[in-house]
C-alpha positions as CSV (number, residue, x, y, z in Angstrom):
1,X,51.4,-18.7,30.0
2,X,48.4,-20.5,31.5
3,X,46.7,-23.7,30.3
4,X,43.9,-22.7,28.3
5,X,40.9,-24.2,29.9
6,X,38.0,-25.4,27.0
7,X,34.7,-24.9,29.2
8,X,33.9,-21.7,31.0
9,X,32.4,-22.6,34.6
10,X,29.3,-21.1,35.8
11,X,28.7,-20.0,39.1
12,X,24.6,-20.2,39.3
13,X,22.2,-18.0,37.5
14,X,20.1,-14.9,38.3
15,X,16.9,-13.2,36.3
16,X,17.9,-10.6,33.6
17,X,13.9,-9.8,32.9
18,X,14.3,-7.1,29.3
19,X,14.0,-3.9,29.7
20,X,10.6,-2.6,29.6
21,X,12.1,0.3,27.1
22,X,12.6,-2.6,24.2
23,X,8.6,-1.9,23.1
24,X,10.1,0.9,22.3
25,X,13.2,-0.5,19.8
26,X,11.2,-3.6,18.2
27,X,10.2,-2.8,14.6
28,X,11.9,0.4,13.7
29,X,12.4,-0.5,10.5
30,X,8.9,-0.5,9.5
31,X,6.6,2.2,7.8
32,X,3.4,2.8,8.1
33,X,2.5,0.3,4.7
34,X,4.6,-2.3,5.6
35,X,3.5,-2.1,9.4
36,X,-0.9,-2.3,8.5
37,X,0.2,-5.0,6.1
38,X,1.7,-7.3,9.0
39,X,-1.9,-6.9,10.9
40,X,-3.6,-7.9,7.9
41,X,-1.4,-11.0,8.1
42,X,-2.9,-11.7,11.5
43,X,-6.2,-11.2,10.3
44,X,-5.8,-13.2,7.2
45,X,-4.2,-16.3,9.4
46,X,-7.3,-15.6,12.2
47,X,-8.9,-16.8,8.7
48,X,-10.8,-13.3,8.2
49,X,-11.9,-12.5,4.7
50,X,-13.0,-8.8,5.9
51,X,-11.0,-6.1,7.0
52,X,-11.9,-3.0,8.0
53,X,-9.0,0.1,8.2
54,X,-10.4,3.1,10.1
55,X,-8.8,6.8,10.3
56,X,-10.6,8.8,13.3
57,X,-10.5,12.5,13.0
58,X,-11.1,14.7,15.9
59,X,-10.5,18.7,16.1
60,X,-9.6,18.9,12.5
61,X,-6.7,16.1,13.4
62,X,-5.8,12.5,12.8
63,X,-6.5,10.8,16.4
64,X,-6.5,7.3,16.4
65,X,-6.3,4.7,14.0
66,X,-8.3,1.2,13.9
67,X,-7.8,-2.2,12.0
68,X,-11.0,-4.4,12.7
69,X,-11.9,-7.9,10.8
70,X,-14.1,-10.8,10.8
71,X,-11.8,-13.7,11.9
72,X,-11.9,-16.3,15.1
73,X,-10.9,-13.8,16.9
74,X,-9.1,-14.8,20.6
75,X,-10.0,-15.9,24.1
76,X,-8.1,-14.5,27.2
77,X,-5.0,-17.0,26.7
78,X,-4.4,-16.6,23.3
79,X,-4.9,-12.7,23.4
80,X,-2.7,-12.7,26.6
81,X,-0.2,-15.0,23.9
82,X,-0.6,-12.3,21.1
83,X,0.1,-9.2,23.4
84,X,3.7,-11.5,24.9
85,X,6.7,-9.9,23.6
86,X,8.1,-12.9,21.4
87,X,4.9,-14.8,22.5
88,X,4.8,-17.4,19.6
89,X,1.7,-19.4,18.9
90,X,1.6,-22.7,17.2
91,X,1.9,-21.7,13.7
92,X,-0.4,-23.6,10.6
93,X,1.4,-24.5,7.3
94,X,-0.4,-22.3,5.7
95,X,-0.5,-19.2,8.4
96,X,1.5,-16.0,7.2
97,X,2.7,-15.0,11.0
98,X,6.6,-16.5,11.5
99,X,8.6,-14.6,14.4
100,X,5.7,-13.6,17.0
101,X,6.5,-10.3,16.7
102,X,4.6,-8.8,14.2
103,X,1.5,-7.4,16.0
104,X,3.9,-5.5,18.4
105,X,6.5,-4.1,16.0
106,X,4.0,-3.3,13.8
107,X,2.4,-1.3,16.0
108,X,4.8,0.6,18.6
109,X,7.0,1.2,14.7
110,X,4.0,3.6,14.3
111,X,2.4,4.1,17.8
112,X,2.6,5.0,22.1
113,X,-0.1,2.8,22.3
114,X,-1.4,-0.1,21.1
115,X,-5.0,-2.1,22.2
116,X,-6.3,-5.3,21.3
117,X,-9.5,-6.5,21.6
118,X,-11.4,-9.5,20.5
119,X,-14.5,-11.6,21.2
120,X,-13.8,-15.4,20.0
121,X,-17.2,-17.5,19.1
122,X,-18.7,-18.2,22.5
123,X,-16.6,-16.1,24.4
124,X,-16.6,-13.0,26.1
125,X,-15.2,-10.2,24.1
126,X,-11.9,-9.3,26.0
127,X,-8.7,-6.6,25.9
128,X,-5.3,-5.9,26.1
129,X,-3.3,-2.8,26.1
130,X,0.6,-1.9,26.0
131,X,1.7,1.7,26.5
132,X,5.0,2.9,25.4
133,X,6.8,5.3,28.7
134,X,10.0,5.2,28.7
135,X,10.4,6.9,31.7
136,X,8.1,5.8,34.0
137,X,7.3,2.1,32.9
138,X,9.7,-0.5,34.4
139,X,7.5,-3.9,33.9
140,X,6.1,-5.6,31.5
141,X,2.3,-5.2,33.3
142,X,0.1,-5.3,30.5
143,X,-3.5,-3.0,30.8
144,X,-6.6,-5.0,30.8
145,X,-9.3,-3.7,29.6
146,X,-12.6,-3.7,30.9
147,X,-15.6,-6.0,28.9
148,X,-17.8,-3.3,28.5
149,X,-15.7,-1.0,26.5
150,X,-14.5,-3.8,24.4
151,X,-18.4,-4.6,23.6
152,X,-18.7,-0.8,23.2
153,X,-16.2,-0.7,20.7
154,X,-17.0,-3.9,18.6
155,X,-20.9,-2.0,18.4
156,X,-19.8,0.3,16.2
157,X,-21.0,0.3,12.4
158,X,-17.8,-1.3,11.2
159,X,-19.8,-2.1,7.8
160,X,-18.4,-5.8,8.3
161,X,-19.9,-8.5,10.3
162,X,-18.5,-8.6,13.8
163,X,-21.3,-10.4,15.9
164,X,-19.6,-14.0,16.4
165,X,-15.7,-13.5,16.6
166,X,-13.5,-10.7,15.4
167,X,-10.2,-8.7,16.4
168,X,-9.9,-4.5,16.7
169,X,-6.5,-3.5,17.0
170,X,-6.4,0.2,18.4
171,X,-3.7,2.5,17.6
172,X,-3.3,6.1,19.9
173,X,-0.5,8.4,19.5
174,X,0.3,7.2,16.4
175,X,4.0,9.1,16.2
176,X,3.5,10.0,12.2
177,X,0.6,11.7,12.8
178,X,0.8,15.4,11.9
179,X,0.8,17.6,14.7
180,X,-0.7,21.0,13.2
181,X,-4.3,21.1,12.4
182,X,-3.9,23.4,9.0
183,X,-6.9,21.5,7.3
184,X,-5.0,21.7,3.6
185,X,-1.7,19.7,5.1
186,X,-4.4,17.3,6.9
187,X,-6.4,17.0,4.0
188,X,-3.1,15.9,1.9
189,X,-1.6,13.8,4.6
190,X,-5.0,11.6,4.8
191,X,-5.0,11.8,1.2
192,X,-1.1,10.3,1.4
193,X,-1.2,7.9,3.8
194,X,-4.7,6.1,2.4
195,X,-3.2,6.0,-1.5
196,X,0.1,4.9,-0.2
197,X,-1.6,2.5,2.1
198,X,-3.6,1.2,-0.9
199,X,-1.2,0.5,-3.2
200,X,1.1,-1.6,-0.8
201,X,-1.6,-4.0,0.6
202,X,-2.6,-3.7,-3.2
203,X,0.5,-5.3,-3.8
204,X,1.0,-7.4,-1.2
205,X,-2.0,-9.4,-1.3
206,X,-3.2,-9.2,-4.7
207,X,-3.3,-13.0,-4.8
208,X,-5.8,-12.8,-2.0
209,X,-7.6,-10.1,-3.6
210,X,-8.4,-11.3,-7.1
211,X,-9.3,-14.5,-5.6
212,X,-11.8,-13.0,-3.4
213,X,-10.7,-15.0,-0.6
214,X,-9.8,-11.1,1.3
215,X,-11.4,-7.8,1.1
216,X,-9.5,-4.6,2.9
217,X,-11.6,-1.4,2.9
218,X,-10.4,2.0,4.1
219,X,-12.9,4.7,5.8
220,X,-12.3,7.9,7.7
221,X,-14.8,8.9,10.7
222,X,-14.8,12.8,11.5
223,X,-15.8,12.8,15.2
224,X,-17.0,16.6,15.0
225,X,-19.4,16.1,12.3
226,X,-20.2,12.7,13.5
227,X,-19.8,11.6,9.7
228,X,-18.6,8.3,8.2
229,X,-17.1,8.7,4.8
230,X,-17.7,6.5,1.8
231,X,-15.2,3.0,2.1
232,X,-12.1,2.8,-0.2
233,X,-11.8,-0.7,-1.1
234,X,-7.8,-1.7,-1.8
235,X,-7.8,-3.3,-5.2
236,X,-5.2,-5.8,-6.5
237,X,-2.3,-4.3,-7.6
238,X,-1.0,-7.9,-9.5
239,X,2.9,-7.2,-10.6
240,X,2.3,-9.5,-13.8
241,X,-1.3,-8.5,-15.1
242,X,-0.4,-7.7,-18.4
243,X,-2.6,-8.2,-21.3
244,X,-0.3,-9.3,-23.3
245,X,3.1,-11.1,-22.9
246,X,5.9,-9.1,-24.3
247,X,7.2,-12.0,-26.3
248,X,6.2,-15.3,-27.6
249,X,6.6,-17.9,-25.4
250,X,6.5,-15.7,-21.9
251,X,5.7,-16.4,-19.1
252,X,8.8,-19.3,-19.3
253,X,8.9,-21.6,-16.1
254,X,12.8,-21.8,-14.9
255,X,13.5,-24.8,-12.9
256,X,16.4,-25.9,-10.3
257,X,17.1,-28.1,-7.8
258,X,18.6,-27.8,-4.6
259,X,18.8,-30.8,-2.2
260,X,16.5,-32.9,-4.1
261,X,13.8,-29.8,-4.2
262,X,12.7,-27.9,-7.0
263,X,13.0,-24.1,-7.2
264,X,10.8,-22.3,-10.0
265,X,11.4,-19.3,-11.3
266,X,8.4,-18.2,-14.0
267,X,10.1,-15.4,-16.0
268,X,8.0,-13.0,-17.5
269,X,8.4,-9.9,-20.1
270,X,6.1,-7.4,-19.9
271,X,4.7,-5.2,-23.2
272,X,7.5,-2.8,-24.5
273,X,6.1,0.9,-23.1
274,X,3.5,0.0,-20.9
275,X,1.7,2.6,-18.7
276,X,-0.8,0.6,-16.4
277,X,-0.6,0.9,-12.6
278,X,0.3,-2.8,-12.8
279,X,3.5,-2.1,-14.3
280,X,4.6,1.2,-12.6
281,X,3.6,0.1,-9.5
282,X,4.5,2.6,-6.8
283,X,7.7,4.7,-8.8
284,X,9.1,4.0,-12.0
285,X,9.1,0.8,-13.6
286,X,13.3,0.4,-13.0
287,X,12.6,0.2,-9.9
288,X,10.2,-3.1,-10.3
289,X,12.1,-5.5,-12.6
290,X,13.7,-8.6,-10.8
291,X,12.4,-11.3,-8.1
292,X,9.4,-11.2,-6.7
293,X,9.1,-13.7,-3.4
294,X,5.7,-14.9,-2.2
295,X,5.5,-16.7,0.8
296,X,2.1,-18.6,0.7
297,X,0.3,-16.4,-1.7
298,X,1.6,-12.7,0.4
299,X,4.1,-11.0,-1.6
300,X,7.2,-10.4,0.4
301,X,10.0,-8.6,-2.3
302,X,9.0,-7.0,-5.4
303,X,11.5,-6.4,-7.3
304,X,15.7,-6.4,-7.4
305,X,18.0,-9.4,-8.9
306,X,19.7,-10.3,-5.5
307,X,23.0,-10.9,-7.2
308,X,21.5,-12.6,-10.6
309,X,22.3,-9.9,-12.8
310,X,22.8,-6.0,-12.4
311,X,19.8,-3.8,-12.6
312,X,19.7,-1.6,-15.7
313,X,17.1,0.5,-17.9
314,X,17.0,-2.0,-20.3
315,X,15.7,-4.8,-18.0
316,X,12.6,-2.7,-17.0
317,X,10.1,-4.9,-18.3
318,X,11.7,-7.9,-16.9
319,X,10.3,-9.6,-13.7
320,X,9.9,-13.3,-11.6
321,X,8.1,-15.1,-9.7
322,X,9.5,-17.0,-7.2
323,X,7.2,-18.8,-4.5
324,X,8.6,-19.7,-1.4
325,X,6.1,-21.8,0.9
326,X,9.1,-23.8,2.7
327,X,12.8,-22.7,3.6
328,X,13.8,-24.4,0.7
329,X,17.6,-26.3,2.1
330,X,18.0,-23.1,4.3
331,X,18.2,-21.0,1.0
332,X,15.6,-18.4,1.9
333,X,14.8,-15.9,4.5
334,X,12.8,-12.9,5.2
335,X,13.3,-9.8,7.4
336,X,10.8,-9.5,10.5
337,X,8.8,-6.9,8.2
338,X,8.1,-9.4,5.9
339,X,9.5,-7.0,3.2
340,X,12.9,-8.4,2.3
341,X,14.1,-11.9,1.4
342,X,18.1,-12.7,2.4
343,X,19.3,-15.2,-0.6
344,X,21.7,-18.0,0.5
345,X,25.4,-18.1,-0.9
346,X,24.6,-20.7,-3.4
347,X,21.7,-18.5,-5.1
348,X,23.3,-17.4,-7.2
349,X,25.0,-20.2,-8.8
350,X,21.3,-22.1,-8.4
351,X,20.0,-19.8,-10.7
352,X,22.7,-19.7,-12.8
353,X,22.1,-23.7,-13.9
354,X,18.3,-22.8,-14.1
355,X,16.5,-24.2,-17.2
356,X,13.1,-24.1,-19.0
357,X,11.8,-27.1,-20.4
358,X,12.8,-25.9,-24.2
359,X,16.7,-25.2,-22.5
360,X,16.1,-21.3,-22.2
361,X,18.5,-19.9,-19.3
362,X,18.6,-16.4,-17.3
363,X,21.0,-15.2,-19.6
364,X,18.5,-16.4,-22.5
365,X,16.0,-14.6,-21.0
366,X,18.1,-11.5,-20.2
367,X,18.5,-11.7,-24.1
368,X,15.1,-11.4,-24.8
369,X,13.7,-8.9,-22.5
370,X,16.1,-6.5,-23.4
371,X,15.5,-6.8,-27.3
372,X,12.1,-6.2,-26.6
373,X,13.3,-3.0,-24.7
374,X,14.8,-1.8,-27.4
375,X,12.4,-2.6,-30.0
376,X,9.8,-0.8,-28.4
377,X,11.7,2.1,-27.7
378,X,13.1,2.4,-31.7
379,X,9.3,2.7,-32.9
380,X,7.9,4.7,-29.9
381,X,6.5,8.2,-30.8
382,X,7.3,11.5,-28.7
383,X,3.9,13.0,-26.4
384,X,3.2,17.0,-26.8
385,X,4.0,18.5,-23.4
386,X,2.0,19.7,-21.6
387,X,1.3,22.4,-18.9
388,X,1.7,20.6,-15.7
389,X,-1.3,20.8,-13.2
390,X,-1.1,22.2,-10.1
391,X,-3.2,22.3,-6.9
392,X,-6.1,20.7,-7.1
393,X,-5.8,17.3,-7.9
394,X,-4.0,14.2,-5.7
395,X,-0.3,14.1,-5.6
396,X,-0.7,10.7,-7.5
397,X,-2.5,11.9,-10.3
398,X,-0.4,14.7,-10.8
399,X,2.9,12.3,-10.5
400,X,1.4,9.9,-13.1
401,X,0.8,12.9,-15.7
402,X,5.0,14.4,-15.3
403,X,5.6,10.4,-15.8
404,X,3.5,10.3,-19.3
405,X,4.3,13.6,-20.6
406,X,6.5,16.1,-21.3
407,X,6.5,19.5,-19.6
408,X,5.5,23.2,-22.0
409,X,7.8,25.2,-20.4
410,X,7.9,28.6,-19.3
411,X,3.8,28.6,-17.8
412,X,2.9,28.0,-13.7
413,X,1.1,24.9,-13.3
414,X,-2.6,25.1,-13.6
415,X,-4.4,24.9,-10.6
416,X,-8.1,23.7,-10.5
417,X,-10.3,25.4,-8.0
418,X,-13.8,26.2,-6.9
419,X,-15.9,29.1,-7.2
420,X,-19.6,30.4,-7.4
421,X,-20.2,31.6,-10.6
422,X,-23.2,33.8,-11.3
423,X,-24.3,31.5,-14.2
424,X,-24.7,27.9,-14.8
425,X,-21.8,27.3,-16.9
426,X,-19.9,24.7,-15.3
427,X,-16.2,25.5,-15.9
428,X,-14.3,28.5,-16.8
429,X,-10.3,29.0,-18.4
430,X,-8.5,31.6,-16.8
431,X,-5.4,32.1,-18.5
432,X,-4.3,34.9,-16.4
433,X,-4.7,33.6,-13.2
434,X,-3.4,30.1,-14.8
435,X,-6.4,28.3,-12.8
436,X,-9.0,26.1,-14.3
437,X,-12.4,27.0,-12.0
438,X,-14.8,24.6,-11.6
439,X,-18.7,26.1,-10.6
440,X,-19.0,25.7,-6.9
441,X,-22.7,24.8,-7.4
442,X,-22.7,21.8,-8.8
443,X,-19.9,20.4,-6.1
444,X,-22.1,19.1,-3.6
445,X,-24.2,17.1,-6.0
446,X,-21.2,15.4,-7.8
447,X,-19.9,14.5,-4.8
448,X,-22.9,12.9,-3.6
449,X,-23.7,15.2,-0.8
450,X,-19.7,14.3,0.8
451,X,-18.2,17.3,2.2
452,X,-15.1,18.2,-0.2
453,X,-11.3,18.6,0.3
454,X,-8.8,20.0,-2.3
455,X,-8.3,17.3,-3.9
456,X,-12.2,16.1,-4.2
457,X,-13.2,14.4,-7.5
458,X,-9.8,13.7,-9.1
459,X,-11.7,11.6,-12.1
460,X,-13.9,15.0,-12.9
461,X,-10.9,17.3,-12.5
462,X,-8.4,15.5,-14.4
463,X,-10.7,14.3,-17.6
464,X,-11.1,18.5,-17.3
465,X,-7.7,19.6,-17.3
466,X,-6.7,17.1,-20.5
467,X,-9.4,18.6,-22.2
468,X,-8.7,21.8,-21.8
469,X,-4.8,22.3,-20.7
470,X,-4.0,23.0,-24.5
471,X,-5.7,26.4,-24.0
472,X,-3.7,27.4,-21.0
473,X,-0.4,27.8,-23.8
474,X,0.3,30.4,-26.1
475,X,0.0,34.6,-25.6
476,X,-4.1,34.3,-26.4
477,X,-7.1,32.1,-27.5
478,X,-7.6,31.7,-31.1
479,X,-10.7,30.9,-32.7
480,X,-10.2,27.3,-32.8
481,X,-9.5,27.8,-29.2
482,X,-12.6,29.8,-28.5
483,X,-14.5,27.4,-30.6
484,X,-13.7,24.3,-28.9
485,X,-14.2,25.6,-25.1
486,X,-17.6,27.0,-26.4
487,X,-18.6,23.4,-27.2
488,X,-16.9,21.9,-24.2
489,X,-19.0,24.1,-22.4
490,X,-22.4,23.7,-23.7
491,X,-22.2,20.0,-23.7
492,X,-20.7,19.6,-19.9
493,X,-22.9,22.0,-19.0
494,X,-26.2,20.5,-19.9
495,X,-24.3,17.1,-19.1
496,X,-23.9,18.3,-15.7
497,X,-27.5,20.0,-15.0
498,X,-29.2,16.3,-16.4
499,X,-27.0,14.8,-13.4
500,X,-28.7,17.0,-11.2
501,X,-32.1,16.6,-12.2
């Protein structure tokens, strides 16, 4: 046998350049929430307080897709620095941007095609573009862009203030895009994508939200009708905003110490059966309870005990705070989507020896949440069921209603449509048809002159249908029945004809 030889010679070196086809791999583990809310961390660390999310629709489809804000925006090195596969700029303490790949993966997880452009104060607005071919592309050439569609393109009415400085990042064929122009399946994917979209960066930044240090607005633009809808602001979405603690003493501050540092882990209970958005979040509220990592005030994890303790039912309303500013003695990292935090081995064991200032452990506080659980649950009272509702109203309002209630069996959903009626009442029950119609007359005035989708006025329609679903069950209307849509209808009626006037 030979002499094994400790050092392995080298014989020079040549250039390995990637292949252009790994724009193509970078970020698949993104969706389309996670992937808007790593642009928004650009634009927050750019120090923008405005953000502007843009759907274009052209031929009855989804075309193109825009995130513009208000911050320093770049000059031609530090935009040709941003578009650099792996290009890493000097990163601030308190900047939310960690791998230099976020801008990239974000986008080509979701788009062919991604643009930048940006005008810094002083400088000339300038652009960058990468295109996704697989086949054809073999470099890493990037597009410029010339200055006059980049000035073009920060004219628009972006309903924020772009004059000095700002950043639009351009998506084209964005690859979840529906393909098919059906207007209904449109009309419910937009309707999809901008709720889901919502709630995440809802979520995400709710610290920068309720502070007012960030606003993020939604809009669609219809290129045929040359129309700009109404914005959709994101609102906080705060994991702990509870009225209430669900215990006396909670929120309790868990301390413990690695390497001479101090972790803190504030442990909170929420209210036994509560219902807000706050606490159901984006599914049900199992889903939610454990650790919730923020890195410099962005929410990275919500929820899961990462090997603390076992999820169960009864730990629902249970759920922490954990802020990680630093890599605490290597004990924390995130995922390059910035929606995942890998513990170390020792985390265990670290929160384990965790202690409140009046001794209260994890286990202590396991105690606690769950007897709260179970309290709640012994005294809580069973809902009426109720006829589900069908088309008509927004997948989210409809998912929030099978969550609260139970379902009357044995009757179709009720839908709630339009229609012209040849009087002035303003609703009608039909029971045979199972459809709660809504007088097409009054639709363009409630929505305030907005063109309408399926799913238009959701607050209108649904304070209609829990009025009124009751008299969708049984074989026939009563009196009482007949009585009470008889004064439901009078008073929205004349209600609805004073909104008009």
């Amino acid at each position: 046998m030979s002499d094994w030889i400790p050092d392995v010679p080298t014989d020079g070196s040549i250039d390995l350049p990637p292949d252009p086809r790994a724009l193509d791999a970078i970020g698949r583990n993104h969706s389309l929430e996670t992937a808007l809310a790593d642009l928004v961390d650009n634009s927050v660390d750019a120090g923008a307080t405005n953000v502007v999310i843009r759907l274009v629709v052209a031929g009855g489809l989804p075309r193109v897709l825009y995130v513009a804000d208000n911050g320093r925006g770049m000059a031609p090195d530090k935009i040709d620095t941003a578009m650099t596969v792996g290009g890493r700029r000097d990163y601030e303490n308190s900047d939310l941007g960690h791998f230099g790949l976020g801008l990239k993966a974000a986008s080509f997880s979701q788009a062919r095609s991604l643009t930048v452009m940006s005008r810094a104060a002083g400088q000339d607005p300038v652009g960058r573009r990468w295109r996704v071919n697989t086949t054809t592309k073999r470099d890493f050439s990037c597009d410029v862009i010339p200055a006059p569609f980049v000035t073009a393109e920060f004219d628009q009415d972006w309903r924020i203030s772009l004059g000095e400085s700002g950043t639009i990042i351009r998506w084209d064929d964005v690859v979840t895009f529906p393909a098919g122009s059906e207007a209904h399946r449109v009309e419910i994917f937009i309707d999809r994508l901008i709720t889901g979209a919502c709630q995440h960066l809802g979520i995400v930044f709710h610290r920068f939200l309720e502070q007012e240090r960030l606003s993020v607005d939604f809009e669609v633009y219809d290129v045929d009708e040359a129309y700009l809808g109404p914005p959709i602001p994101v609102t906080p979405l705060n994991p702990f905003a509870y009225s209430r603690p669900g215990a006396e003493g909670y929120p309790k501050t868990l301390t413990a110490t690695v390497d001479g540092v101090d972790i803190f882990f504030k442990c909170h209970i929420w209210p036994g059966k509560s219902s807000t958005p706050s606490y159901r979040l984006r599914g049900t509220p199992v889903e939610y309870q454990g650790l919730y990592f923020y890195r410099r005030d962005r929410l990275l994890q919500f929820g899961g005990w990462e090997g603390i303790h076992v999820s169960h039912a009864k730990l629902q309303l249970a759920r922490v705070e954990v802020d990680i500013d630093g890599d605490i003695a290597g004990m924390f990292h995130m995922n390059a989507e910035k929606s995942r935090v890998l513990v170390g081995l020792e985390f265990s064991r670290l929160a384990a020896a965790a202690r409140s200032s009046d001794g209260i452990s994890f286990n202590d506080y396991f105690d606690m949440a769950e007897q709260v659980y179970r309290t709640a649950n012994a005294r809580s009272m069973k809902r009426t069921p109720m006829i589900y509702p069908g088309a008509g109203l927004p997948s989210t309002v409809k998912d929030v209603i099978r969550k609260e209630v139970p379902p009357f069996l044995g009757r179709d959903p009720i839908e709630i449509r339009w229609m012209t009626f040849v009087d002035d009442s303003f609703f009608r029950v039909d029971r045979e048809q199972s459809t709660l119609w809504l007088n097409k007359r009054y639709r363009k005035m409630l929505l305030g002159g907005k063109h309408g989708g399926l799913n238009d006025l959701p607050l209108v329609k649904a304070l209609l249908y829990l009025l009124v679903a009751d008299s969708f069950e049984g074989n026939y209307h009563g009196a009482r029945d007949k009585d009470n849509i008889e004064l439901w209808q009078s008073v929205l009626t004349t209600a609805v004809q004073a909104e008009r006037r």
